[in-house]
VOBA-1610 file (N, C-alpha, C; in pm, whole numbers, padded with zeros to 5 digits, always signed):
BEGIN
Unk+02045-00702-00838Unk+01900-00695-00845Unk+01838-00699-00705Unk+01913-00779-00607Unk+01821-00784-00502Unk+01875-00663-00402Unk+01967-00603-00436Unk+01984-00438-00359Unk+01895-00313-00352Unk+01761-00399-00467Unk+01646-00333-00471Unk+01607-00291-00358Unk+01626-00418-00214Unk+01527-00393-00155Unk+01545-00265-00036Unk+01652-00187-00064Unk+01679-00092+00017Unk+01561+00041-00028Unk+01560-00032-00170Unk+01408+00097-00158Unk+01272+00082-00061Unk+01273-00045-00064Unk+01139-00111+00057Unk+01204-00091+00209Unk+01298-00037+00230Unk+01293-00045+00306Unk+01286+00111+00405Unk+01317+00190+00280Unk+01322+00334+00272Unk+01174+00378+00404Unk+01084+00321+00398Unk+00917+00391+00492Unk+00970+00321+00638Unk+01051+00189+00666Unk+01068+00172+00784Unk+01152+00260+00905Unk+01150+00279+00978Unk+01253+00337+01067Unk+01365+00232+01128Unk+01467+00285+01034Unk+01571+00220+01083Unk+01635+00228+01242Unk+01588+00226+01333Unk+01603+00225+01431Unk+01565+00103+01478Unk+01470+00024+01442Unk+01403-00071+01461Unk+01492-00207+01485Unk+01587-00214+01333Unk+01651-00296+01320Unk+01846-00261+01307Unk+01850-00147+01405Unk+01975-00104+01404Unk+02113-00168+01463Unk+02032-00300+01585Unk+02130-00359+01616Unk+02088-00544+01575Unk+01974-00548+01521Unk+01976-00677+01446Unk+02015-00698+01321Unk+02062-00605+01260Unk+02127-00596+01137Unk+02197-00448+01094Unk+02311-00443+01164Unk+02400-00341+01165Unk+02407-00272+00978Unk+02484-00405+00931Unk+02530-00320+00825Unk+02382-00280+00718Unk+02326-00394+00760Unk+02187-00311+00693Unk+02105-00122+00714Unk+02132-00135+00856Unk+02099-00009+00935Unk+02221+00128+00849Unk+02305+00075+00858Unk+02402+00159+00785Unk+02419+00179+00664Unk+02405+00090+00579Unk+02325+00136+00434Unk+02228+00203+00374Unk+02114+00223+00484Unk+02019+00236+00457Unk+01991+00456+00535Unk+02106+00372+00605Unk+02147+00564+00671Unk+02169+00638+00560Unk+02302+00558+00458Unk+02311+00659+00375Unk+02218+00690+00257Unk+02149+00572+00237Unk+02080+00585+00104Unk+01927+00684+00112Unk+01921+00689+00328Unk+01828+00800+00343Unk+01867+00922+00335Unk+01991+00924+00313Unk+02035+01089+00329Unk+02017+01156+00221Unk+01915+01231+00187Unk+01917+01338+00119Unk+01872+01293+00011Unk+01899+01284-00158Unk+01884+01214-00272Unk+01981+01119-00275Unk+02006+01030-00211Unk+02128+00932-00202Unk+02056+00811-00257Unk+01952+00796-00248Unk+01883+00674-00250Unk+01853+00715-00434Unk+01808+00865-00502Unk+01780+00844-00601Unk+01916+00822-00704Unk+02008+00846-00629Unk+02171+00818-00746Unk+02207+00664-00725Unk+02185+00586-00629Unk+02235+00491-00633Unk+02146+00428-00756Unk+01988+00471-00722Unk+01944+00390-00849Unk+01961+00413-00977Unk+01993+00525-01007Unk+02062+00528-01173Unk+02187+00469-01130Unk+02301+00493-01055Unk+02440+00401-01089Unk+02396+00240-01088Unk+02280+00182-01039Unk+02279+00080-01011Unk+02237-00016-01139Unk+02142+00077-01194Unk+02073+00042-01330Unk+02162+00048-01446Unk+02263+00111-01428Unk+02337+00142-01547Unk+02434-00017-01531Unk+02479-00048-01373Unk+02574-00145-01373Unk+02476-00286-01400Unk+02334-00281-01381Unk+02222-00380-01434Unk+02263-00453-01631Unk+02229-00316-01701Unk+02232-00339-01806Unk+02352-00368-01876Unk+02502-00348-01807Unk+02638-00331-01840Unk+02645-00498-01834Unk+02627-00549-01709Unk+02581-00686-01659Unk+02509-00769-01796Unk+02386-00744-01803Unk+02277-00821-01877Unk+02396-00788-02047Unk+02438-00742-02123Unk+02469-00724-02234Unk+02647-00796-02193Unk+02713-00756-02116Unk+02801-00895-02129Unk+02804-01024-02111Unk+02683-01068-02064Unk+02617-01180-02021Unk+02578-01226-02207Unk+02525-01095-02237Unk+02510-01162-02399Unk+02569-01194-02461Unk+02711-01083-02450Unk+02850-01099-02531Unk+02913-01273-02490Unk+02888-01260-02449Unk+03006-01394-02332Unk+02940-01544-02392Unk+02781-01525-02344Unk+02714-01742-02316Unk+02613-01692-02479Unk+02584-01608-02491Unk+02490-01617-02628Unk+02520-01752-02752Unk+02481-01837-02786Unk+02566-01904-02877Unk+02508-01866-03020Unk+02611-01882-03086Unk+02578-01857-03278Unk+02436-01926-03278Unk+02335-01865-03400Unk+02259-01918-03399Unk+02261-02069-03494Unk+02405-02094-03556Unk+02401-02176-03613Unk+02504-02317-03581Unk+02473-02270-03395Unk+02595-02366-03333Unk+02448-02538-03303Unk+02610-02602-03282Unk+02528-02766-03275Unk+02575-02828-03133Unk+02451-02910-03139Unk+02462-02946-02984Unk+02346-03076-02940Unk+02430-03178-02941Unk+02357-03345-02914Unk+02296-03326-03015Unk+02341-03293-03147Unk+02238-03319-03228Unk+02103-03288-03283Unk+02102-03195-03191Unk+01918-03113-03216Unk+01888-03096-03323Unk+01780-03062-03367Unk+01671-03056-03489Unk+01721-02916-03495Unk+01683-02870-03632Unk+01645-02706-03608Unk+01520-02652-03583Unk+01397-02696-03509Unk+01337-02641-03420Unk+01390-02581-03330Unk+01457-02717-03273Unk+01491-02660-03119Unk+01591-02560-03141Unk+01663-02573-03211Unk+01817-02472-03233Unk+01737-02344-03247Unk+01626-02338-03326Unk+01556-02172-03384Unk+01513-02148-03281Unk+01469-02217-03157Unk+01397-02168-03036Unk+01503-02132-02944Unk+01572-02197-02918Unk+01650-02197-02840Unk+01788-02121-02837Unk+01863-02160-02947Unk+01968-02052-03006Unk+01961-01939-03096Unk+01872-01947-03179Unk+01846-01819-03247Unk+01826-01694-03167Unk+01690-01744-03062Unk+01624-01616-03000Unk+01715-01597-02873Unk+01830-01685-02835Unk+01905-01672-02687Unk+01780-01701-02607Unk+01705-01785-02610Unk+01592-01829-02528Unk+01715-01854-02362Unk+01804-01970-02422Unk+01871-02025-02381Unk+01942-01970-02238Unk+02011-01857-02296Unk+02102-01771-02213Unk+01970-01675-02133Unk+01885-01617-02234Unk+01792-01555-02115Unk+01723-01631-01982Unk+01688-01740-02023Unk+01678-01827-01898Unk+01752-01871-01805Unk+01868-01898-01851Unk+02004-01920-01747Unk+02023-01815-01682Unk+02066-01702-01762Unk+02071-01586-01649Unk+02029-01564-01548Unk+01863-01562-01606Unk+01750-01539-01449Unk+01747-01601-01406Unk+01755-01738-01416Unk+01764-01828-01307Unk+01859-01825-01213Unk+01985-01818-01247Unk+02121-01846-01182Unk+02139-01673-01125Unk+02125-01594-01205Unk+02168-01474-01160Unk+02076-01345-01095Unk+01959-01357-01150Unk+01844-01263-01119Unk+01734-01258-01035Unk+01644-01369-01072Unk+01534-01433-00977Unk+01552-01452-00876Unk+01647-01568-00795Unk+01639-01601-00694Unk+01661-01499-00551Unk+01777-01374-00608Unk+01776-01283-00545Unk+01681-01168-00562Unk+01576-01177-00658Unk+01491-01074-00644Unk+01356-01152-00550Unk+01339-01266-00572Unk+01294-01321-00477Unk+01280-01339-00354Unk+01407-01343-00306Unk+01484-01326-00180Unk+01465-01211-00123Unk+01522-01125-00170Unk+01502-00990-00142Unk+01352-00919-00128Unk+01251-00959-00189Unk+01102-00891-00148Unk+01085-00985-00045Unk+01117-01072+00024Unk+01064-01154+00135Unk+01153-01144+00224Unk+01266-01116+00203Unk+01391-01131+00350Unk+01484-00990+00311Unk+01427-00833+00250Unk+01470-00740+00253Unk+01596-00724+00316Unk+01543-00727+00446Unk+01720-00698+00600Unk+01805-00789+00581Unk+01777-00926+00520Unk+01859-00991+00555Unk+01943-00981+00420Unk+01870-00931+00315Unk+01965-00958+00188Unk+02050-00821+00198Unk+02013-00731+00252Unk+02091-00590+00265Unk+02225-00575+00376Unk+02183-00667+00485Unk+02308-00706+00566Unk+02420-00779+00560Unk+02457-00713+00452Unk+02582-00780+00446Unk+02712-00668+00358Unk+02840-00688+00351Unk+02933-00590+00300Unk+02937-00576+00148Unk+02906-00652+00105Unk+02849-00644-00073Unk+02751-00547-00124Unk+02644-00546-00043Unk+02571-00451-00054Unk+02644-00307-00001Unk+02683-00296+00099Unk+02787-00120+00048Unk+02896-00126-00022Unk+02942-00212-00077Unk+02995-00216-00198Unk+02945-00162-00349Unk+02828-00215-00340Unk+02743-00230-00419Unk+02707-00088-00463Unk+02626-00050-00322Unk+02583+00061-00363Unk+02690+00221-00339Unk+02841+00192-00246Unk+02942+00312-00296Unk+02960+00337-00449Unk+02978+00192-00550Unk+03000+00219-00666Unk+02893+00233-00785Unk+02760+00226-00745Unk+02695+00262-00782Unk+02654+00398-00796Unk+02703+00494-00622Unk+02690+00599-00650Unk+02834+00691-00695Unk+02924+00605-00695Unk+03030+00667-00797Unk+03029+00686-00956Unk+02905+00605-01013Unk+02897+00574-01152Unk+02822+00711-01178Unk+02752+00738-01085Unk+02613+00874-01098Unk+02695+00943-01057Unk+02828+00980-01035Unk+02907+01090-00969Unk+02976+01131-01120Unk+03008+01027-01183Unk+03048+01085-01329Unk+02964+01148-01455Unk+02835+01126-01403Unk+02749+01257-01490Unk+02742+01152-01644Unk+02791+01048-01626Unk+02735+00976-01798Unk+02572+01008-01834Unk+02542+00970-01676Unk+02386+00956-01648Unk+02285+01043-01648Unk+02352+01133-01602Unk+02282+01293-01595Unk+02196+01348-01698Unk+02155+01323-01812Unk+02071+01324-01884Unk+01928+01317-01832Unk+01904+01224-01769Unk+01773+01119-01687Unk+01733+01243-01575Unk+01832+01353-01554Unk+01783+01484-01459Unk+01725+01555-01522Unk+01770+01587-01614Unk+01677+01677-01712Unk+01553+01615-01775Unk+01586+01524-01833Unk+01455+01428-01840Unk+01364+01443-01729Unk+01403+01447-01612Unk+01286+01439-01499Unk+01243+01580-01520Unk+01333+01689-01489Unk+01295+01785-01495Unk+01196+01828-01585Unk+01202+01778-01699Unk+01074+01829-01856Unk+00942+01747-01817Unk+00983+01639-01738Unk+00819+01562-01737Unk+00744+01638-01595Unk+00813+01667-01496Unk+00758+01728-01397Unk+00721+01848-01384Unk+00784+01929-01505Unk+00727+02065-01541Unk+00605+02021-01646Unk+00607+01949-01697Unk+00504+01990-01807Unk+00373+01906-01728Unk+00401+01841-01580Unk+00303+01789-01509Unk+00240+01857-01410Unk+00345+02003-01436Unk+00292+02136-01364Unk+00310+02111-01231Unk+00447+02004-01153Unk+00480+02016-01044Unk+00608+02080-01034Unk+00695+02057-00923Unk+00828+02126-00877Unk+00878+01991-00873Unk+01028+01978-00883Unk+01089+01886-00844Unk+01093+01894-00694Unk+01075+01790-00635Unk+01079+01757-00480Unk+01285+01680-00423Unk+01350+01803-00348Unk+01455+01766-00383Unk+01512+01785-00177Unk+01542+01662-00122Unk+01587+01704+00002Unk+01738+01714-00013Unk+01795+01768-00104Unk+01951+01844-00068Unk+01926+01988-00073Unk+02017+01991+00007Unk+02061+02116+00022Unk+02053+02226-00090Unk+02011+02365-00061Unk+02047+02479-00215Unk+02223+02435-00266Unk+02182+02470-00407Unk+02339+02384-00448Unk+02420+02554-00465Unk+02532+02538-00417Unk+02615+02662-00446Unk+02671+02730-00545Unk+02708+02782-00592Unk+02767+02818-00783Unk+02826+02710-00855Unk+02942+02696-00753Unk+03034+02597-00775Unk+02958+02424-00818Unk+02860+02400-00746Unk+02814+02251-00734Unk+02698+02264-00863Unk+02633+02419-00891Unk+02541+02398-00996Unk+02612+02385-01111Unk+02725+02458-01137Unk+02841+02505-01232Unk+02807+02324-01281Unk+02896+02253-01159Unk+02955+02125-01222Unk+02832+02026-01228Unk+02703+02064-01187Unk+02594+01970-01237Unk+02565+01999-01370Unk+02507+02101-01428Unk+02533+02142-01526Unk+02553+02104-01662Unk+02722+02108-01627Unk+02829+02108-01652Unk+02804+01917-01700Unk+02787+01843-01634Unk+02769+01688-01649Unk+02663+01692-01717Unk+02509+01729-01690Unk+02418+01739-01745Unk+02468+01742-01915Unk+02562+01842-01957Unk+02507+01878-02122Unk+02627+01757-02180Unk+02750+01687-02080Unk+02849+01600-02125Unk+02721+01490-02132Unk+02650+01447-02053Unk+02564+01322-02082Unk+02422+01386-02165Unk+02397+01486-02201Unk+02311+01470-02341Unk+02395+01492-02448Unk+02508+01506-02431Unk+02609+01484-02555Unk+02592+01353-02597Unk+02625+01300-02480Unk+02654+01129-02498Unk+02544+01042-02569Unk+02412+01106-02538Unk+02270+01066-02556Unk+02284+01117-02709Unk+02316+01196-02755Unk+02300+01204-02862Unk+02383+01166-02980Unk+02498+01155-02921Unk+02607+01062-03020Unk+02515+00889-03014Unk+02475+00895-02888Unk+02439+00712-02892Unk+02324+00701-03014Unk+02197+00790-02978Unk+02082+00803-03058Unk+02154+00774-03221Unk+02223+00865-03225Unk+02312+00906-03390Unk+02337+00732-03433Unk+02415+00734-03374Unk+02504+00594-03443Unk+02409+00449-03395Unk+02335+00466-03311Unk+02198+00355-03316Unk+02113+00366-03453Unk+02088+00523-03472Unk+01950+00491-03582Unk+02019+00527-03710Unk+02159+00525-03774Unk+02215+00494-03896Unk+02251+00371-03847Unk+02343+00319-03779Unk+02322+00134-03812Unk+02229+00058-03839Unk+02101+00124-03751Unk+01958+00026-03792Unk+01944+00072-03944Unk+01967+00213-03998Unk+01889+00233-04142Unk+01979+00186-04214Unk+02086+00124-04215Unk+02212+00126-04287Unk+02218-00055-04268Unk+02140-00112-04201Unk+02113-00257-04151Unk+02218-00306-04110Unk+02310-00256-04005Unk+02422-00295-03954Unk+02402-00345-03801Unk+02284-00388-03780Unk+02235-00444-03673Unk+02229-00587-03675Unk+02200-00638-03523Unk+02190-00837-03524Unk+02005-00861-03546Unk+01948-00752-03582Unk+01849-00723-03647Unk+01797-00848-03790Unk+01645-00926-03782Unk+01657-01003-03857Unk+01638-00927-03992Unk+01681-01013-04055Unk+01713-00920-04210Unk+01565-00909-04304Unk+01449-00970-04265Unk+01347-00948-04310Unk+01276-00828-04221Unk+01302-00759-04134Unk+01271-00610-04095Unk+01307-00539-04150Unk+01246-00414-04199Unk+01261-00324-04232Unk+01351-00242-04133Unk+01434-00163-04176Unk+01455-00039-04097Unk+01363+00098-04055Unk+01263+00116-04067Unk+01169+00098-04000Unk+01108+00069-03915Unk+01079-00024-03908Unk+01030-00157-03899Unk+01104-00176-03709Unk+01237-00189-03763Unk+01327-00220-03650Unk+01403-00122-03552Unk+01350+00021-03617Unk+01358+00154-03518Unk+01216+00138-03457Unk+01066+00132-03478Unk+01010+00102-03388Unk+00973+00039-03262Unk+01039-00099-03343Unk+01035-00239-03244Unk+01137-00176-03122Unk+01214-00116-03162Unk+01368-00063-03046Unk+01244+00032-03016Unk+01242+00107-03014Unk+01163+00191-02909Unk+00999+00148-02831Unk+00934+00067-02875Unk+00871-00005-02781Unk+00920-00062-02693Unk+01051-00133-02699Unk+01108-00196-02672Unk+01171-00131-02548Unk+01184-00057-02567Unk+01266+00089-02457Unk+01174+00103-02376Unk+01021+00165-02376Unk+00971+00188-02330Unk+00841+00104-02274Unk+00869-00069-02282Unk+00863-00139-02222Unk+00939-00131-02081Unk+01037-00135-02112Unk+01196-00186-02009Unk+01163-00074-01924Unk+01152+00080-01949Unk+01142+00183-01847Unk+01045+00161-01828Unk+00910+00123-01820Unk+00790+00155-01749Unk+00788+00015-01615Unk+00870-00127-01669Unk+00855-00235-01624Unk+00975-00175-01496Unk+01074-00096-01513Unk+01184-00100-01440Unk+01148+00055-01330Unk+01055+00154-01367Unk+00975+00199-01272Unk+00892+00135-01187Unk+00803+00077-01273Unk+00701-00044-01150Unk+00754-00105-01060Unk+00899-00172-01059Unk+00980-00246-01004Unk+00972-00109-00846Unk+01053-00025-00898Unk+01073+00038-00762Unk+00994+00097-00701Unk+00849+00159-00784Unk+00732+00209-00711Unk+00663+00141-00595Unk+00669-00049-00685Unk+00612-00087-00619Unk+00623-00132-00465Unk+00773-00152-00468Unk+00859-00181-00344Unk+00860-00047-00239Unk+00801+00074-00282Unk+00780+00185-00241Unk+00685+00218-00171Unk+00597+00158-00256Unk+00459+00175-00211Unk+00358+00072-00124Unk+00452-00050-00099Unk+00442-00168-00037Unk+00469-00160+00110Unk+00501-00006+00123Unk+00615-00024+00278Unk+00477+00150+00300Unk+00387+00195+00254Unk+00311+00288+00287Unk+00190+00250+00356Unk+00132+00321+00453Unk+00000+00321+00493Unk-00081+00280+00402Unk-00222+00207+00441Unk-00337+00250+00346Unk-00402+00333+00332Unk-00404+00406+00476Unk-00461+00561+00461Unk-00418+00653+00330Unk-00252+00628+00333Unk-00184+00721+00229Unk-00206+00660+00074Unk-00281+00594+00042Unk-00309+00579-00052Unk-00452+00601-00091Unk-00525+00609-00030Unk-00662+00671-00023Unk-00726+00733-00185Unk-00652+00871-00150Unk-00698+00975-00310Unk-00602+00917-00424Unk-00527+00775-00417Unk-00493+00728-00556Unk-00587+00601-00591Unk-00629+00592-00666Unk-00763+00484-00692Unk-00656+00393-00740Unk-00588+00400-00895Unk-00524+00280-00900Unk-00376+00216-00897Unk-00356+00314-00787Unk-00245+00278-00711Unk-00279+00221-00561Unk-00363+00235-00492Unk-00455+00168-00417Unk-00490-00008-00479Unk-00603+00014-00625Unk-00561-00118-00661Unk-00446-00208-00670Unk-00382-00133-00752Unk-00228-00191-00749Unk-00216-00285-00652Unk-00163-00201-00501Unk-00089-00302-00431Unk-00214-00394-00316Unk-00352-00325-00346Unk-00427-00452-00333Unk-00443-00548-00378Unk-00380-00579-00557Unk-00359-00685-00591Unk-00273-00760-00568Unk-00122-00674-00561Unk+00010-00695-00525Unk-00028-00788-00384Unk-00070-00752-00319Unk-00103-00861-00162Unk-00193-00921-00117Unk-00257-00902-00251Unk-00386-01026-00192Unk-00365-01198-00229Unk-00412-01232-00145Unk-00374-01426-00107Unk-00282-01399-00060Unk-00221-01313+00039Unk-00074-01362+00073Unk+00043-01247+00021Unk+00140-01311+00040Unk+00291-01257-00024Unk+00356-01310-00129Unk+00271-01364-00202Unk+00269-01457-00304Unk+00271-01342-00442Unk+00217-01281-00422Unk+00195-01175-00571Unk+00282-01084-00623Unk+00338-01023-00442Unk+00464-00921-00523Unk+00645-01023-00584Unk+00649-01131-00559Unk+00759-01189-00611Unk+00693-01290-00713Unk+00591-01312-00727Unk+00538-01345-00854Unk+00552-01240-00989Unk+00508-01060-00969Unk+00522-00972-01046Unk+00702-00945-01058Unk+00770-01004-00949Unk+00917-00966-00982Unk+00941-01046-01104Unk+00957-01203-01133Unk+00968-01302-01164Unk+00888-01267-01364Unk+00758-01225-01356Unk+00708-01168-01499Unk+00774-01050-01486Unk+00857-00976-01407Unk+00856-00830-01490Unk+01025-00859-01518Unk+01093-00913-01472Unk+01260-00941-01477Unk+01245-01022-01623Unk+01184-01162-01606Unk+01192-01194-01729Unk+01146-01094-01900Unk+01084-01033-01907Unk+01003-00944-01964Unk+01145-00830-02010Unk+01211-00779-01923Unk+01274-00699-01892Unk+01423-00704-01970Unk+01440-00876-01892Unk+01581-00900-01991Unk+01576-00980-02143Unk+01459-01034-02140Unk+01433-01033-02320Unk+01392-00928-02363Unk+01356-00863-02327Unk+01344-00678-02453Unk+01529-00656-02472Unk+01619-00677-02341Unk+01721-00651-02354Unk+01809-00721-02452Unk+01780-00882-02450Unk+01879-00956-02543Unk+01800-00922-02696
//
């Protein structure tokens, strides 16, 4: 989570800090090169959610486990909903480094974990599971009547062949997942409470979705747009507001919005 902050750091000139934080400077080389910076963040997001759902598999407890004795209040609050485990997580695993990271960016990026981090992140987007989310961009930016804005290179036969080529293996994938998600929900083979409808509980999943993507865009816009002029924000009115709210009193607001949007983020998930 806190490898975020290589997107904030994307408007600085790394030159600045090239010999006060080497391996930072060098991460940040590659993630400027070209669309490097936009693959790490799908491999990165994908290894996010892989994370957050074995985290469920693993500490979640039965909802009908016992412990010092509690009432079943507390058990329905606490173990039923994984109140429990969602809080542990962020605490121990999420927050403190997203925290960290909007206030000490260089320093959380300097170090060998982070190109770790982000080589296999962009090895995960090298296997095309993901590739779906291109075409996806592609349909919203045409029908927004722009061009995709792309600094690589013209791609050659060979490199469009095998984009492609990944592209229709990951809307395959998208659509086997879709398939066997919305007959388990109608078929009630979900951890779905049993007084929802199926219905009912294909909606809630797709709010639910499109919670998580709009909260997990904001995340990186905002770290984007935090590192821009104010001039360059001028002809956007409320994106202008935005990060005038984001920084007013201080530096207090943008790791306050990390803190509501992470939590928010990984309960839609559990």
């Amino acid at each position: 989570e806190g490898s975020i902050g290589l997107v904030g750091l994307g408007p600085v000139n790394p030159e600045i800090y090239m010999h006060s934080h080497p391996v930072a400077y060098e991460c940040e080389k590659i993630a400027m090169k070209s669309d490097t910076l936009d693959r790490y963040l799908m491999g990165r997001q994908y290894m996010v959610c892989i994370m957050v759902f074995l985290i469920n598999f693993a500490g979640v407890p039965k909802s009908d486990a016992e412990l010092w004795g509690f009432g079943n209040p507390i058990k329905d609050i606490f173990f039923s909903t994984s109140l429990v485990t969602i809080l542990f997580a962020l605490m121990v695993g999420q927050l403190n480094t997203q925290v960290n990271s909007a206030v000490c960016t260089l320093d959380f990026c300097n170090n060998y974990f982070a190109v770790f981090t982000m080589v296999f992140a962009l090895g995960i987007e090298f296997t095309g599971i993901l590739h779906v989310s291109y075409l996806i961009q592609m349909l919203v930016v045409k029908l927004s009547g722009r061009k995709v804005e792309s600094e690589d290179e013209p791609r050659t036969l060979a490199q469009s062949t095998f984009f492609w080529l990944r592209c229709l293996m990951s809307l395959a994938i998208l659509c086997f997942c879709c398939a066997v998600t919305v007959v388990a929900l109608f078929n009630e083979q979900t951890t779905m409470w049993k007084d929802v409808s199926p219905v009912a509980a294909l909606i809630i999943l797709v709010v639910l979705m499109c919670i998580v993507g709009m909260l997990e865009g904001m995340q990186i816009a905002f770290f984007a747009v935090s590192k821009m002029q104010h001039s360059e924000l001028e002809n956007h009115y409320f994106a202008k507001k935005t990060v005038d709210l984001l920084f007013q009193g201080g530096d207090n607001n943008l790791p306050g919005f990390m803190v509501g949007r992470q939590l928010c983020v990984v309960s839609c998930m559990f």
